[in-house]
MIDO-694524 format. One record per atom (N, C-alpha, C): residue number from 0; x, y, z; atom name; chain; residue in one letter. Coordinates in Angstrom, 1 decimal, decimal comma, padded with zeros to 4 digits, m for minus. Each point is the difference from the previous one (the first is absolute). Layout:
BEGIN
+-----+--------+--------+--------+------+-------+------+
|  nr |     c1 |     c2 |     c3 | atom | kette | rest |
+-----+--------+--------+--------+------+-------+------+
| NUM |      X |      Y |      Z |   CA |     A |    A |
...
+-----+--------+--------+--------+------+-------+------+
END
This chain:
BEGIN
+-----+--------+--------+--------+------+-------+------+
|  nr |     c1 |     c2 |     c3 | atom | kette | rest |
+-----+--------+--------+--------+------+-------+------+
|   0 | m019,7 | m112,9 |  048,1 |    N |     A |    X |
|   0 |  001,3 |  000,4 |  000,5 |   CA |     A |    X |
|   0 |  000,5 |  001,3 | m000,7 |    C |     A |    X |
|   1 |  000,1 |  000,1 | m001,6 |    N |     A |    X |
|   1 | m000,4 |  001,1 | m000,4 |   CA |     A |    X |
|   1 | m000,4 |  001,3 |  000,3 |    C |     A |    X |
|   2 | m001,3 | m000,1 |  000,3 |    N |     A |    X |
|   2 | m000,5 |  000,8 |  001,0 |   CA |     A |    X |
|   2 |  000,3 |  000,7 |  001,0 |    C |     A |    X |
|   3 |  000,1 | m001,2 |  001,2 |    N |     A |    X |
|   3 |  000,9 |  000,4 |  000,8 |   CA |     A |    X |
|   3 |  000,8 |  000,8 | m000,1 |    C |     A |    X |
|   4 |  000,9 | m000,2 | m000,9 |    N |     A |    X |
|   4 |  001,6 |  001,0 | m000,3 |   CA |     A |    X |
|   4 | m000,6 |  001,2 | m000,1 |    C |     A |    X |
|   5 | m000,8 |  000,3 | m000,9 |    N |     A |    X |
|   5 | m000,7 |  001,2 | m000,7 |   CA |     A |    X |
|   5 | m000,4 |  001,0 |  001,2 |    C |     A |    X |
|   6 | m001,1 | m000,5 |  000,7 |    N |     A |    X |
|   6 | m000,7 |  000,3 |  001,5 |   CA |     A |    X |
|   6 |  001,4 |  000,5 |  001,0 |    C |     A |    X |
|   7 |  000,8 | m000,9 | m000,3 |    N |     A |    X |
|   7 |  001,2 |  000,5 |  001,2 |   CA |     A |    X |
|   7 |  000,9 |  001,3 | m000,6 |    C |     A |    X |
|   8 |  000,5 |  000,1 | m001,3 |    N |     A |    X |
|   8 |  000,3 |  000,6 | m000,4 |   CA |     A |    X |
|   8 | m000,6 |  001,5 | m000,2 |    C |     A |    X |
|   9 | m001,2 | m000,2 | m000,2 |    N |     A |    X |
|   9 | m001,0 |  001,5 |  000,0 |   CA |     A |    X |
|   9 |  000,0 |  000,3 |  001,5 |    C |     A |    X |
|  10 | m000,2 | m000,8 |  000,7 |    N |     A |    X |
|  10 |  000,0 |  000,4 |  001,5 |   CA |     A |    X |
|  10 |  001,4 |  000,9 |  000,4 |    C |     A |    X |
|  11 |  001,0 | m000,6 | m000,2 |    N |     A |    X |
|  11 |  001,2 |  000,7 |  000,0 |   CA |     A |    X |
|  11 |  000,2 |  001,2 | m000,1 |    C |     A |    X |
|  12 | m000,3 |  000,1 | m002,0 |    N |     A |    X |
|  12 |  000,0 |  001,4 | m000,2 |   CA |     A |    X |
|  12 | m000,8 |  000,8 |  000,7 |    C |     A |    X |
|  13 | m001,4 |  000,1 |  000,0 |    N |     A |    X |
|  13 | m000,5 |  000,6 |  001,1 |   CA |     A |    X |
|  13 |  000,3 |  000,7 |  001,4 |    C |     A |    X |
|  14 |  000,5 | m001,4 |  000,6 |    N |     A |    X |
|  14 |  001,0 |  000,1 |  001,2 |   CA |     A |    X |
|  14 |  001,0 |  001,4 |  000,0 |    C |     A |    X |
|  15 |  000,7 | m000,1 | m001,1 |    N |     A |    X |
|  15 |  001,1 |  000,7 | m000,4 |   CA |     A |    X |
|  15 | m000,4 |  001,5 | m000,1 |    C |     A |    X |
|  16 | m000,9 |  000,2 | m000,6 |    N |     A |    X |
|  16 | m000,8 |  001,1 | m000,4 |   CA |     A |    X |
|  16 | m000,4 |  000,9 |  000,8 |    C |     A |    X |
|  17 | m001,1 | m001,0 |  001,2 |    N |     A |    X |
|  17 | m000,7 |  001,5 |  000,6 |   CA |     A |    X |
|  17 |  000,9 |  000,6 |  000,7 |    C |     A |    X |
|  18 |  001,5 | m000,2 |  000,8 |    N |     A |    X |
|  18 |  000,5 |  000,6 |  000,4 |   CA |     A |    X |
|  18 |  000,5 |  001,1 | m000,7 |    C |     A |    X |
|  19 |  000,7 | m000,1 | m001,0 |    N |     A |    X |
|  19 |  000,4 |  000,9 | m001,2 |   CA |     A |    X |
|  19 | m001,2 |  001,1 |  000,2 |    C |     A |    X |
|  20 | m001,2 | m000,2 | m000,1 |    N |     A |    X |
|  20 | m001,4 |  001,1 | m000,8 |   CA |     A |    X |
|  20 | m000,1 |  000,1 |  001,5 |    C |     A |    X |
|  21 |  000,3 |  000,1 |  001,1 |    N |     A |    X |
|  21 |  000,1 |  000,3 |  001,2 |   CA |     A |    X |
|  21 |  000,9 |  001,4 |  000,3 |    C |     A |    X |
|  22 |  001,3 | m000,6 | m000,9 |    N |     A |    X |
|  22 |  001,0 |  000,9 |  000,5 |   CA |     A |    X |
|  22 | m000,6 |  001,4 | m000,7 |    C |     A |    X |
|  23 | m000,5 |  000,0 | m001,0 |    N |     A |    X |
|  23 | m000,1 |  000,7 | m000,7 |   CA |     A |    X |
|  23 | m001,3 |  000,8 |  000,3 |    C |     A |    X |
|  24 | m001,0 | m000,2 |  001,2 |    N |     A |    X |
|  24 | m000,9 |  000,8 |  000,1 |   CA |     A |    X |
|  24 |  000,4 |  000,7 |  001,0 |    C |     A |    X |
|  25 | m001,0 |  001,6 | m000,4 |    N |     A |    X |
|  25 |  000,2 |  000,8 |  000,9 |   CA |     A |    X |
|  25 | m000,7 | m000,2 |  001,6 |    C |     A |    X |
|  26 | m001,3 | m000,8 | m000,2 |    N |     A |    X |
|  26 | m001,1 | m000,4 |  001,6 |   CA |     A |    X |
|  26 |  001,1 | m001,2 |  000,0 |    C |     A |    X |
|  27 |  000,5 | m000,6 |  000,4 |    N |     A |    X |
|  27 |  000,9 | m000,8 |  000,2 |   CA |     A |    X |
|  27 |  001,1 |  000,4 |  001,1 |    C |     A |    X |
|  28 |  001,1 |  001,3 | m000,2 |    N |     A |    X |
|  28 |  000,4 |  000,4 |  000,8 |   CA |     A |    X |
|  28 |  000,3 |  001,4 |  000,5 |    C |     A |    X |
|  29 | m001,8 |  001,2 | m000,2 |    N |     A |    X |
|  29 |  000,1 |  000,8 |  000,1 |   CA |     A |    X |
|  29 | m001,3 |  000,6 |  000,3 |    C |     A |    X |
|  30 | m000,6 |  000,6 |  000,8 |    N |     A |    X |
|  30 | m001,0 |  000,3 |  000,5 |   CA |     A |    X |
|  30 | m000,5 |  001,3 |  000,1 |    C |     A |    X |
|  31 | m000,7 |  000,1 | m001,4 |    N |     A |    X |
|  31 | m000,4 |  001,8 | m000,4 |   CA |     A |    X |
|  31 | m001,0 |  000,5 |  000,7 |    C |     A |    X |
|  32 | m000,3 | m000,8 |  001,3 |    N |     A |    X |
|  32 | m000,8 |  001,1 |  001,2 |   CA |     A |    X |
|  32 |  001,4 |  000,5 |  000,5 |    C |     A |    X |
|  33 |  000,8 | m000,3 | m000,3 |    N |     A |    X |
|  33 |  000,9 |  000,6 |  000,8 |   CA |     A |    X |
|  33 |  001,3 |  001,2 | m000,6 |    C |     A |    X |
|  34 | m000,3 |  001,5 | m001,2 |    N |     A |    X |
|  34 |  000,6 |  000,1 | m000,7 |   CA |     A |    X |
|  34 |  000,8 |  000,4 |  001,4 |    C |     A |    X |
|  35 |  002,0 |  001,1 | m000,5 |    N |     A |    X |
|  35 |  000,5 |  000,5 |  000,9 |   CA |     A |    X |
|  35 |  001,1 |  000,8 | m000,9 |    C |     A |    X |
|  36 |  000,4 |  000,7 |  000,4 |    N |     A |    X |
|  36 |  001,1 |  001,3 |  000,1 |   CA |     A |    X |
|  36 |  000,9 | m000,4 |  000,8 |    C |     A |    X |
|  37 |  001,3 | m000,1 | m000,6 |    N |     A |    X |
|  37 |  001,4 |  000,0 |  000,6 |   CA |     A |    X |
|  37 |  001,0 |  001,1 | m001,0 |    C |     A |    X |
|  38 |  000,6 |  000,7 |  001,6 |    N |     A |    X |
|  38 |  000,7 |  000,9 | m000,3 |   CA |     A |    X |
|  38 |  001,0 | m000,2 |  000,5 |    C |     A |    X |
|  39 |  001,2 | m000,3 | m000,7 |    N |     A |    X |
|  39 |  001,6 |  000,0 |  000,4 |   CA |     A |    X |
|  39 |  001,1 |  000,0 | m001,0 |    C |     A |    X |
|  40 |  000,7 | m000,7 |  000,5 |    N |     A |    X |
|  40 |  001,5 | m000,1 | m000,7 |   CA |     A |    X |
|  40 |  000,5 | m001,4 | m000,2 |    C |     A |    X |
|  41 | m000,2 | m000,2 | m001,3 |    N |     A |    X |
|  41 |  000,8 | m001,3 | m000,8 |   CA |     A |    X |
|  41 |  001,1 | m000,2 |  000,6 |    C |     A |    X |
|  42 |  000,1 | m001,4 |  000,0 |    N |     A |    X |
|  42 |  001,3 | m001,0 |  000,6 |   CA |     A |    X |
|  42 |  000,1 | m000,7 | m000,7 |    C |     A |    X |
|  43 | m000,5 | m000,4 | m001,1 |    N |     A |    X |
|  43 |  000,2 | m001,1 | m001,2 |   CA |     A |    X |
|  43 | m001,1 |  000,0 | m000,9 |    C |     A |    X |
|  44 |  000,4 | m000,3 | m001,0 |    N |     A |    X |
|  44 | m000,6 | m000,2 | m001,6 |   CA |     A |    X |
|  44 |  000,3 | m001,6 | m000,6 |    C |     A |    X |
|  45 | m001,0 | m000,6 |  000,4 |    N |     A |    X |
|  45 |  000,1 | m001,0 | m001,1 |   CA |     A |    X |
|  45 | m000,1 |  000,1 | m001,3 |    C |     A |    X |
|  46 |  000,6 |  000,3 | m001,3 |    N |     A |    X |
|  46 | m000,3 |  000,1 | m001,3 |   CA |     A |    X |
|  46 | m000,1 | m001,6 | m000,5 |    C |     A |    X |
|  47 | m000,8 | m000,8 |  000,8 |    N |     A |    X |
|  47 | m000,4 | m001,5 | m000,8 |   CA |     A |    X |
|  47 | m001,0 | m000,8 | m000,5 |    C |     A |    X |
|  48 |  000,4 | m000,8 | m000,6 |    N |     A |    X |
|  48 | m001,9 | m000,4 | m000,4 |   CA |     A |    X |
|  48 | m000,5 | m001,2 |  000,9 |    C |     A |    X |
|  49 | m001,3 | m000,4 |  000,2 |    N |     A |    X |
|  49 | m001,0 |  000,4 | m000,8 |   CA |     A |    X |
|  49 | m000,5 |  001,2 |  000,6 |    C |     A |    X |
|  50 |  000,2 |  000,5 |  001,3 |    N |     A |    X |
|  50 |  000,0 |  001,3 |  000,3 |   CA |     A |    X |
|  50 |  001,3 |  001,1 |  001,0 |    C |     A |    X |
|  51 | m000,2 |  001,1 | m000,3 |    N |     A |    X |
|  51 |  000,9 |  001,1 |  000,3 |   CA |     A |    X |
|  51 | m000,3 | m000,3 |  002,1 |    C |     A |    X |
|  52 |  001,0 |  000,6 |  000,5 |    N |     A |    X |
|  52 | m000,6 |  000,3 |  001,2 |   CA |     A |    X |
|  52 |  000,9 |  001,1 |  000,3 |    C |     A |    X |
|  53 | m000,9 |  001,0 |  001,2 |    N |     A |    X |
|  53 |  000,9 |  000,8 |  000,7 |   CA |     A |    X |
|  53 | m000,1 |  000,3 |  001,4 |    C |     A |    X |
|  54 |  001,0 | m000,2 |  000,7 |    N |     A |    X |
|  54 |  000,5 |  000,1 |  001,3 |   CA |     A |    X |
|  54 | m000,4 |  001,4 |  000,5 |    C |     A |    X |
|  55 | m000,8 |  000,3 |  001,3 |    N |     A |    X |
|  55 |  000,1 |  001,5 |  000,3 |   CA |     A |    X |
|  55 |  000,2 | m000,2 |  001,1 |    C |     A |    X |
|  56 |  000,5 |  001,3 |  000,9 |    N |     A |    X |
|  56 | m000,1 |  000,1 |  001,6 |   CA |     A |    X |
|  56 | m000,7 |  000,8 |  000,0 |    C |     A |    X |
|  57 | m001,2 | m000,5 |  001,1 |    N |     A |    X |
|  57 | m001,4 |  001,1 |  000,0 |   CA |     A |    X |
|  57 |  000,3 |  000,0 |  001,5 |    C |     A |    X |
|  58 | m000,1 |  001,2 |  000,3 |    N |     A |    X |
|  58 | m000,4 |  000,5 |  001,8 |   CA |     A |    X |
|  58 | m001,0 | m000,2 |  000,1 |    C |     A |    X |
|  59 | m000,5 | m000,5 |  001,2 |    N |     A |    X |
|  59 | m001,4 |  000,0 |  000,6 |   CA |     A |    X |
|  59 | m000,8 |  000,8 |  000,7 |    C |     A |    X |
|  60 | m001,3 |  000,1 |  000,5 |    N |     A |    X |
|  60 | m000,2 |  001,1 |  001,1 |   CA |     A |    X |
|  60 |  000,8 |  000,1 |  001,3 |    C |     A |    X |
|  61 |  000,4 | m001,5 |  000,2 |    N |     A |    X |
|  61 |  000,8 | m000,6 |  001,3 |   CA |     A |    X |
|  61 |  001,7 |  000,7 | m000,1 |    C |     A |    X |
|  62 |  000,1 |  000,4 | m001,5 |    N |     A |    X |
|  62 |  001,5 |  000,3 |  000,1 |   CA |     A |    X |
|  62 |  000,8 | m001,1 | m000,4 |    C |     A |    X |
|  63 | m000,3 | m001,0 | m000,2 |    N |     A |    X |
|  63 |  000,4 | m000,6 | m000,1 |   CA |     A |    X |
|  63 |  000,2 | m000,3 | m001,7 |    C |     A |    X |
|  64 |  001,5 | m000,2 | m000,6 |    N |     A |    X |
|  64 |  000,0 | m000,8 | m001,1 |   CA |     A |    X |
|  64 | m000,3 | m001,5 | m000,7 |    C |     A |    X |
|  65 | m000,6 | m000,1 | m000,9 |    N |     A |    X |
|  65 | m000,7 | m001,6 | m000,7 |   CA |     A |    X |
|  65 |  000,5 |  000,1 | m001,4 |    C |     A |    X |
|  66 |  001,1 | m000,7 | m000,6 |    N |     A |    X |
|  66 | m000,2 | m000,3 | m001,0 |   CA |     A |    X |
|  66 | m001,1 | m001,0 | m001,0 |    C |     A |    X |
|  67 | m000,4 |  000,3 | m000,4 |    N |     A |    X |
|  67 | m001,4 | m000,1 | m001,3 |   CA |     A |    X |
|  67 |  000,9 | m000,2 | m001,2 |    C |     A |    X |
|  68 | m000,8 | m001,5 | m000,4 |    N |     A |    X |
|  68 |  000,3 | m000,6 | m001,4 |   CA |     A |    X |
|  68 | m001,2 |  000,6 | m001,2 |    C |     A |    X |
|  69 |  000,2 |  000,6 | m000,7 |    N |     A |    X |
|  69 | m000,9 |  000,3 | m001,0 |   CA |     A |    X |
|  69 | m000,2 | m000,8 | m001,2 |    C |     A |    X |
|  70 | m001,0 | m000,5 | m000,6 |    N |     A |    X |
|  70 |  000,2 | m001,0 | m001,3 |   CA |     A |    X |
|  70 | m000,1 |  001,1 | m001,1 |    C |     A |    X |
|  71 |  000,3 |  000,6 | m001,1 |    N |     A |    X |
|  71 |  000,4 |  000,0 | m001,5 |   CA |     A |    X |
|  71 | m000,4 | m000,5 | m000,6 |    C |     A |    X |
|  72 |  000,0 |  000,3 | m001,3 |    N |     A |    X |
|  72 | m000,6 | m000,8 | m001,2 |   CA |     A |    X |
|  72 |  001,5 | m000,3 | m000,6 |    C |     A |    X |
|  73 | m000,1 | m000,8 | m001,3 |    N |     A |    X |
|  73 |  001,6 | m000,4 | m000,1 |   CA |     A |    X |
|  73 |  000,7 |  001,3 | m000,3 |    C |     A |    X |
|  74 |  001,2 | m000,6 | m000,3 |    N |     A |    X |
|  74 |  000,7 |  001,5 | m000,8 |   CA |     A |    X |
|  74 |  000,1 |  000,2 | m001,5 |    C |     A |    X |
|  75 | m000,7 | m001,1 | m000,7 |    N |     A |    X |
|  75 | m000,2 |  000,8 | m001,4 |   CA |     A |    X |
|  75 | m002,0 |  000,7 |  000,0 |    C |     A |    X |
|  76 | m000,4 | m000,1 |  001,0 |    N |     A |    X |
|  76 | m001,3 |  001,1 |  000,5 |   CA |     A |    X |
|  76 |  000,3 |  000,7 |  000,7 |    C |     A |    X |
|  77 |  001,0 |  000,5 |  000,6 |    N |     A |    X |
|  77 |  001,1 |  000,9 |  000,8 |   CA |     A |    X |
|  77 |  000,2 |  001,1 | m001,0 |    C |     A |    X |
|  78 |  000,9 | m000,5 | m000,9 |    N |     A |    X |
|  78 |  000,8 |  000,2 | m001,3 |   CA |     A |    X |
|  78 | m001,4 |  000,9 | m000,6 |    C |     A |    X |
|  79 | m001,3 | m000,5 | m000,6 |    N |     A |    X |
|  79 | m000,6 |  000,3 | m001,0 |   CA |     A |    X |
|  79 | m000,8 |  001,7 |  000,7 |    C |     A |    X |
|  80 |  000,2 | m000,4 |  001,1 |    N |     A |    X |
|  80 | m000,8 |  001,3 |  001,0 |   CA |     A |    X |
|  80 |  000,8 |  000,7 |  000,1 |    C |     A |    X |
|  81 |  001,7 | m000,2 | m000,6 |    N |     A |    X |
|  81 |  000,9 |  001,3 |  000,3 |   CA |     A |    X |
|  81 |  000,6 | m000,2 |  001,1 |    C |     A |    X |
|  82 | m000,1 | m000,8 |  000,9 |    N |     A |    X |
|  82 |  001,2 | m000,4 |  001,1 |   CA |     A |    X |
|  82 |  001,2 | m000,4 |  000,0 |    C |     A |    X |
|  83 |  001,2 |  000,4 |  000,3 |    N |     A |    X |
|  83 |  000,8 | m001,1 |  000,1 |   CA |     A |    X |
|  83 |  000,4 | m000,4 |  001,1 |    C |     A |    X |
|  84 |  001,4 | m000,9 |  000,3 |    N |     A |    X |
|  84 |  000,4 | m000,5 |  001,0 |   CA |     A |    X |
|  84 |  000,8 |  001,3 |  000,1 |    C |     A |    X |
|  85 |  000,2 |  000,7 | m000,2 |    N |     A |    X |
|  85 |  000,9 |  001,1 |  000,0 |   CA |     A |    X |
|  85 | m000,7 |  000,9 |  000,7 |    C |     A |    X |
|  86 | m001,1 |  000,1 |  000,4 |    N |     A |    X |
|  86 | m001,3 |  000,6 |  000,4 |   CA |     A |    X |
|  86 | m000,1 |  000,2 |  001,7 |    C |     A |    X |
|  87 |  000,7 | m001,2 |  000,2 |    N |     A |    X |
|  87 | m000,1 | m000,5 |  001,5 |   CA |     A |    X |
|  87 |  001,2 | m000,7 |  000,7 |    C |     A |    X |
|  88 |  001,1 |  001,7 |  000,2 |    N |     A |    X |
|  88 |  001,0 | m000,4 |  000,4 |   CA |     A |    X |
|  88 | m000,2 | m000,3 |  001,8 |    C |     A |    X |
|  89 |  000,7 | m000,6 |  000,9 |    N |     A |    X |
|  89 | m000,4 |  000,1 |  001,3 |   CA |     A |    X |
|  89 |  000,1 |  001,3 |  000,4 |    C |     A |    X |
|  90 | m001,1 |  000,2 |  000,9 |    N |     A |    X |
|  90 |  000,3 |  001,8 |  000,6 |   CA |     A |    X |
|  90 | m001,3 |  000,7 | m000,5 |    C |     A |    X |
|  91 | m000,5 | m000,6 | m001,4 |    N |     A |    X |
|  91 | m001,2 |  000,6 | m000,3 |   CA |     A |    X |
|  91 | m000,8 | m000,3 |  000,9 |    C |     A |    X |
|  92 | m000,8 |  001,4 |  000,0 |    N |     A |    X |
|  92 | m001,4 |  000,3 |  000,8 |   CA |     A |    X |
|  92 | m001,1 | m000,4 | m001,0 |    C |     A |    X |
|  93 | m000,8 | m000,6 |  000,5 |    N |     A |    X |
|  93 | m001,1 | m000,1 | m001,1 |   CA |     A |    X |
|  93 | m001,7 | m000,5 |  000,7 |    C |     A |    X |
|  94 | m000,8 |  000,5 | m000,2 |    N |     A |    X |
|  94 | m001,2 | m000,5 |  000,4 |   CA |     A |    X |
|  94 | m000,8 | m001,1 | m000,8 |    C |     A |    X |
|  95 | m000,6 | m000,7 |  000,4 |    N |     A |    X |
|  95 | m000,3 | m001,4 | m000,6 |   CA |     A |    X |
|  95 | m001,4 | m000,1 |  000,1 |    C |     A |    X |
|  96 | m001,1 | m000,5 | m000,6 |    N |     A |    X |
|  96 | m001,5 | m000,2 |  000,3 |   CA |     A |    X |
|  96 |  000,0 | m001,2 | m000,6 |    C |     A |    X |
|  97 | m000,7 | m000,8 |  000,8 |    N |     A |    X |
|  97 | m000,4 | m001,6 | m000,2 |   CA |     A |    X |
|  97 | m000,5 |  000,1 |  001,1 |    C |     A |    X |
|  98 |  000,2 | m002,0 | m000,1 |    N |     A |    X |
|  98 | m001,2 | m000,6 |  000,5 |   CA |     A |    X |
|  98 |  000,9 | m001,3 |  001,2 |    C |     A |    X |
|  99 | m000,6 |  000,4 |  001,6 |    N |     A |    X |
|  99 |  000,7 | m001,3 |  000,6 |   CA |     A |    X |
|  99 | m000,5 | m001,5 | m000,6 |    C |     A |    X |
| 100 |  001,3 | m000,3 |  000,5 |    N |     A |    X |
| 100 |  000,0 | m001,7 |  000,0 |   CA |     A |    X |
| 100 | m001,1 | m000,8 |  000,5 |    C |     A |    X |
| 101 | m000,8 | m000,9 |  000,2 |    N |     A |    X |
| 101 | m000,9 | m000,7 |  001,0 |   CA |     A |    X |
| 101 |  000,6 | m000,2 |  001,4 |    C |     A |    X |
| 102 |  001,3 | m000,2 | m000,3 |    N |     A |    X |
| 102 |  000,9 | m000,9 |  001,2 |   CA |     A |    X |
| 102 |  000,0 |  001,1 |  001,0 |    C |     A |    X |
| 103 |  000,1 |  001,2 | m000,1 |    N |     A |    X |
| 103 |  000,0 |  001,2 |  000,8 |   CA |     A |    X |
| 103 |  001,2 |  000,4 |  000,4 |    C |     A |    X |
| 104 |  001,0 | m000,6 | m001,1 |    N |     A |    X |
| 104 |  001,6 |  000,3 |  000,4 |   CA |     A |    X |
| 104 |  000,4 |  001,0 | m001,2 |    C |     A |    X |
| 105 |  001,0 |  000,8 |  000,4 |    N |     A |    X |
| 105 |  000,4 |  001,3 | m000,4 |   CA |     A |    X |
| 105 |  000,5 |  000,2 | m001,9 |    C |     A |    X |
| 106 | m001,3 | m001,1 | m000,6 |    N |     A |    X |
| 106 |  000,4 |  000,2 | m001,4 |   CA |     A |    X |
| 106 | m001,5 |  000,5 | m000,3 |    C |     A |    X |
| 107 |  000,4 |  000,2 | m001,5 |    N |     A |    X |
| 107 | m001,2 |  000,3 | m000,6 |   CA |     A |    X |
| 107 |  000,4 |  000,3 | m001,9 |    C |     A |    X |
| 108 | m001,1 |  000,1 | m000,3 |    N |     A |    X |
| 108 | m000,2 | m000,1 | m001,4 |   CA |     A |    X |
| 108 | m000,2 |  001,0 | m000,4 |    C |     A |    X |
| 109 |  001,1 |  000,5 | m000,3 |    N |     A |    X |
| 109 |  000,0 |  002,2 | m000,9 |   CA |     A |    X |
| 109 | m000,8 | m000,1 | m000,8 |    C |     A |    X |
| 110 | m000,5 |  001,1 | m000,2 |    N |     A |    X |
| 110 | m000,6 |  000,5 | m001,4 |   CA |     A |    X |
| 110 |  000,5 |  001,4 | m001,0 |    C |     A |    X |
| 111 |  000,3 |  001,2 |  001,4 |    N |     A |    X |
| 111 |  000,7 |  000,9 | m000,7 |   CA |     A |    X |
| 111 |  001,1 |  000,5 |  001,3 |    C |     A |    X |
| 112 |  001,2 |  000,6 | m000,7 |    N |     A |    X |
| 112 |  001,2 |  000,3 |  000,4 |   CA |     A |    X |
| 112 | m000,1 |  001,4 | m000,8 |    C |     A |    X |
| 113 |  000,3 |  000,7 |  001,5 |    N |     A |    X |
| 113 | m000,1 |  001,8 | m000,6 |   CA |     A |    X |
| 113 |  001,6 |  000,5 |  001,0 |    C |     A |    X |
| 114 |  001,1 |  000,5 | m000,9 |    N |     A |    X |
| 114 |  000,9 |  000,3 |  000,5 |   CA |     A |    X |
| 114 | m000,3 |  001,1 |  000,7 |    C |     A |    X |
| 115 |  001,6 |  000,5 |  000,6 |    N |     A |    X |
| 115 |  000,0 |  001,4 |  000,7 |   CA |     A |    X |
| 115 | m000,3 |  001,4 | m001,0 |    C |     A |    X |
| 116 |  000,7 | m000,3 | m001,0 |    N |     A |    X |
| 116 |  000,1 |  000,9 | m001,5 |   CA |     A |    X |
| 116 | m002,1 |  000,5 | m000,1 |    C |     A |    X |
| 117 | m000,6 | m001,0 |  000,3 |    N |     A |    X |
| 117 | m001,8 | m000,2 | m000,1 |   CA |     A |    X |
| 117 |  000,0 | m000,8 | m001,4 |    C |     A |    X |
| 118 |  000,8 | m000,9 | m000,4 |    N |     A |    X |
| 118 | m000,3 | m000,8 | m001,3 |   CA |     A |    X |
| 118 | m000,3 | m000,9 |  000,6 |    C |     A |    X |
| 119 | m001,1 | m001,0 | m000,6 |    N |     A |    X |
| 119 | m000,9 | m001,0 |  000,3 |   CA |     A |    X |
| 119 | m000,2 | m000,8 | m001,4 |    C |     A |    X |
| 120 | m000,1 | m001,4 |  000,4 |    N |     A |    X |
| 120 |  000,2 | m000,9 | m000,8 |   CA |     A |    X |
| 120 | m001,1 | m001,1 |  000,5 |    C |     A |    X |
| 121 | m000,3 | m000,6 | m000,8 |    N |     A |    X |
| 121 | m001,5 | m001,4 |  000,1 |   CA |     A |    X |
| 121 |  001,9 | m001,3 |  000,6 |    C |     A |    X |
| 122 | m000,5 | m000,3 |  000,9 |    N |     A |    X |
| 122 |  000,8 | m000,9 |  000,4 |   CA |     A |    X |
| 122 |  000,2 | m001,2 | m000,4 |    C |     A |    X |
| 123 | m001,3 | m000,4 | m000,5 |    N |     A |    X |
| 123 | m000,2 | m001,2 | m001,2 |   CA |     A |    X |
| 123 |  000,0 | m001,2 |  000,8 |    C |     A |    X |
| 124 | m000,1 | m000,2 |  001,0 |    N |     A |    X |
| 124 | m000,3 | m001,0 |  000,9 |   CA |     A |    X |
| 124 | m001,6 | m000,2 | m000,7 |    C |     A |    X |
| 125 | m001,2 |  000,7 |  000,3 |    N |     A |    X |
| 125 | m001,2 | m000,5 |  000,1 |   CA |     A |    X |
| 125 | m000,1 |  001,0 | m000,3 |    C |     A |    X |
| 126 | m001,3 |  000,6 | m000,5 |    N |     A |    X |
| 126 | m000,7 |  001,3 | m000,4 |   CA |     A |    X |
| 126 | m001,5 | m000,2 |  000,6 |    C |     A |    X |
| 127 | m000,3 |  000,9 |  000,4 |    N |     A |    X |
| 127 | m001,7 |  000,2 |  000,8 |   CA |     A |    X |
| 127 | m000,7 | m001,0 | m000,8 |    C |     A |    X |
| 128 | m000,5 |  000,2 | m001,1 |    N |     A |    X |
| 128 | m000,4 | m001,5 | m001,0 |   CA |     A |    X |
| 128 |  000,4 | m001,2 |  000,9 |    C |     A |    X |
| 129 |  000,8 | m000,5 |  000,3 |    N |     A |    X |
| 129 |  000,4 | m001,3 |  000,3 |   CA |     A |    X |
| 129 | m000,2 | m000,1 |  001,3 |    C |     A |    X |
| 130 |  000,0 |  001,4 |  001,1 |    N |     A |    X |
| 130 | m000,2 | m000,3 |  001,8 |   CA |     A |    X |
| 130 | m001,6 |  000,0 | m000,5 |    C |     A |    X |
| 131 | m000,5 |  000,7 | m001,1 |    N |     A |    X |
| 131 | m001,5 |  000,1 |  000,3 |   CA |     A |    X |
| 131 | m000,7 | m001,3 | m000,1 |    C |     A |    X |
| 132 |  000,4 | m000,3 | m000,7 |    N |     A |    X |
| 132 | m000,4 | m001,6 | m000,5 |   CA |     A |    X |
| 132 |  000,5 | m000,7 |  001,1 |    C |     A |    X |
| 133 |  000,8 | m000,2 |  000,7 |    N |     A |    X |
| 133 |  000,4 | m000,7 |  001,2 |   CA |     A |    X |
| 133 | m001,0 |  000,0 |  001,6 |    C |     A |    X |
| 134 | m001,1 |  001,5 | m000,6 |    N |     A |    X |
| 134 | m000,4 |  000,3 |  001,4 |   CA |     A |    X |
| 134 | m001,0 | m001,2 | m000,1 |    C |     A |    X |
| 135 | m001,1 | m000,2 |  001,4 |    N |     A |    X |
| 135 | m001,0 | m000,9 |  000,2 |   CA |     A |    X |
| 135 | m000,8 |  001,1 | m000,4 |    C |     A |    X |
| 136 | m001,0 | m000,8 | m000,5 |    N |     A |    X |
| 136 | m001,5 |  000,4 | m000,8 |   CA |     A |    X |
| 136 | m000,8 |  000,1 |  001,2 |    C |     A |    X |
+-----+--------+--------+--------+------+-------+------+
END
């Protein structure tokens, strides 16, 4: 009976786990055959944890506007790269390089954020190291 409890209980934890070590990979919800460049104008700044996000309006070839969620690294890796929330009032123009989503909807996973000014910053979402390791062998 003993046992039993033990067996169920480890099962659990487990249970509990691989979604956590899920959330947290980058091949999980981002697909580095697919890097991309967005060019627009912020509409919001998440300054939250466990990561940052930022809202842009990107025009398309079609003319058309898409707002695009960008993932961030938190804000005390924000912070350590010299970012602030102060950084990214709405109205800013800024160019973005990451990586789409799998799902093929209008987010993706920054890497670097280069203002109008030409200052550029590691985004802290993921660094090449971590999409490389994500690619298939």
């Amino acid at each position: 009976m003993k046992a039993k409890l033990v067996l169920l209980l480890a099962s659990a934890i487990v249970m509990v786990a691989l979604p956590a070590r899920a959330h947290h990979s980058f091949a999980a919800e981002f697909d580095v055959n697919q890097p991309i460049t967005l060019k627009g104008t912020l509409t919001k700044m998440e300054w939250v944890n466990p990561h940052g996000w930022l809202h842009i309006d990107v025009t398309g070839p079609d003319g058309k506007v898409m707002n695009w969620a960008v993932e961030a690294g938190a804000p005390n890796a924000l912070l350590r790269r010299g970012l602030r929330n102060s950084d990214f009032p709405v109205g800013t123009e800024v160019v973005i390089e990451g990586y789409r989503a799998k799902g093929g909807g209008p987010t993706a996973n920054g890497t670097k954020v280069t203002f109008k000014d030409g200052r550029n910053f590691f985004l802290g979402a993921s660094d090449n190291t971590t999409a490389n390791e994500a690619a298939p062998r």
